[in-house]
C-alpha positions as CSV (number, residue, x, y, z in Angstrom):
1,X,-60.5,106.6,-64.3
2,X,-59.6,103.0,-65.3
3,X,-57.3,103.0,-62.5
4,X,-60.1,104.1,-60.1
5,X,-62.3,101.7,-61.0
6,X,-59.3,99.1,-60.6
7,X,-58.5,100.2,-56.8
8,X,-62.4,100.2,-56.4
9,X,-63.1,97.0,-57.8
10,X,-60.4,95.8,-54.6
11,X,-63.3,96.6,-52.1
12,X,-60.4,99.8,-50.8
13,X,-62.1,103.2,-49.3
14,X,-61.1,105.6,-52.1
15,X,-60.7,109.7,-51.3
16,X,-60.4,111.7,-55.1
17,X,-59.5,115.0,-55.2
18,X,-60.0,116.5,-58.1
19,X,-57.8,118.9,-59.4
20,X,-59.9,119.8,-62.9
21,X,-59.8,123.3,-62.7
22,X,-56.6,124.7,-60.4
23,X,-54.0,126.6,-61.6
24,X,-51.5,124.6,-63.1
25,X,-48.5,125.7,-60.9
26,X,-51.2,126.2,-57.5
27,X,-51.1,125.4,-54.4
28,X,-52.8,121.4,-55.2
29,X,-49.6,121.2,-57.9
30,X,-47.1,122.3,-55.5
31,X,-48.1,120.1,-53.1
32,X,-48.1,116.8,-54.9
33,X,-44.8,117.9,-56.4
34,X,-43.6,118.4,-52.7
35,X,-44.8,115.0,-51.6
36,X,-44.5,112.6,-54.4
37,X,-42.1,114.5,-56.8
38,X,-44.3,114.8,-59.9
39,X,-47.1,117.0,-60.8
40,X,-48.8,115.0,-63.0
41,X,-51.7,113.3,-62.1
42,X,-53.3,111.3,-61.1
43,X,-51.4,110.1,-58.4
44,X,-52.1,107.2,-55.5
45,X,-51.7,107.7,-51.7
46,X,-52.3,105.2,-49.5
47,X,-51.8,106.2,-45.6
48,X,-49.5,109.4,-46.9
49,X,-47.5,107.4,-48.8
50,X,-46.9,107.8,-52.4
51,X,-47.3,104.3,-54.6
52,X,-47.5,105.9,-57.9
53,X,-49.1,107.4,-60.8
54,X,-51.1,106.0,-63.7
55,X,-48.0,104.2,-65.7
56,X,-46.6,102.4,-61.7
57,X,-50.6,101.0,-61.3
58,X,-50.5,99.9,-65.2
59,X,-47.3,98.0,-64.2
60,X,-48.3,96.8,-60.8
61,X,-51.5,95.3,-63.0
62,X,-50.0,94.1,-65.7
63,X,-47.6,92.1,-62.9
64,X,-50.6,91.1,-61.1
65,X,-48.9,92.6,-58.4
66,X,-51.6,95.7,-57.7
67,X,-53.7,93.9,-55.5
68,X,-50.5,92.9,-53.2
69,X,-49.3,96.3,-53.3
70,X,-52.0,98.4,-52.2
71,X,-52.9,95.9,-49.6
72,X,-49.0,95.6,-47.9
73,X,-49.1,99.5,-48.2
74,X,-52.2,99.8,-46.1
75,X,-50.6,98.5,-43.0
């Protein structure tokens, strides 16, 4: 959620899917495993391309390089 509210906070349209509540090896799982190699969650997209889960956006912050990231990987 703190990431969420990070993203947000950058004035970027946000989509969430939330995946409280399917099957642990489901079709959502598979998926994400398929496009971004993990299955943990949560996980960013930005135009269909994976940047990273929770610990990537705490290292991008933490870098004060977030901001710079997302935006670059937007166009």
């Amino acid at each position: 959620m703190r990431m969420l509210r990070q993203i947000r906070g950058l004035r970027m349209d946000v989509t969430e899917l939330d995946v409280i509540g399917e099957p642990r090896n489901g079709p959502v799982q598979q998926l994400l495993k398929k496009t971004s190699g993990r299955t943990t969650v949560p996980q960013v997209f930005i135009n269909s391309k994976f940047i990273g889960g929770d610990d990537d956006m705490k290292r991008l912050a933490s870098a004060g390089a977030l901001e710079s990231t997302l935006t670059a990987a937007m166009h």
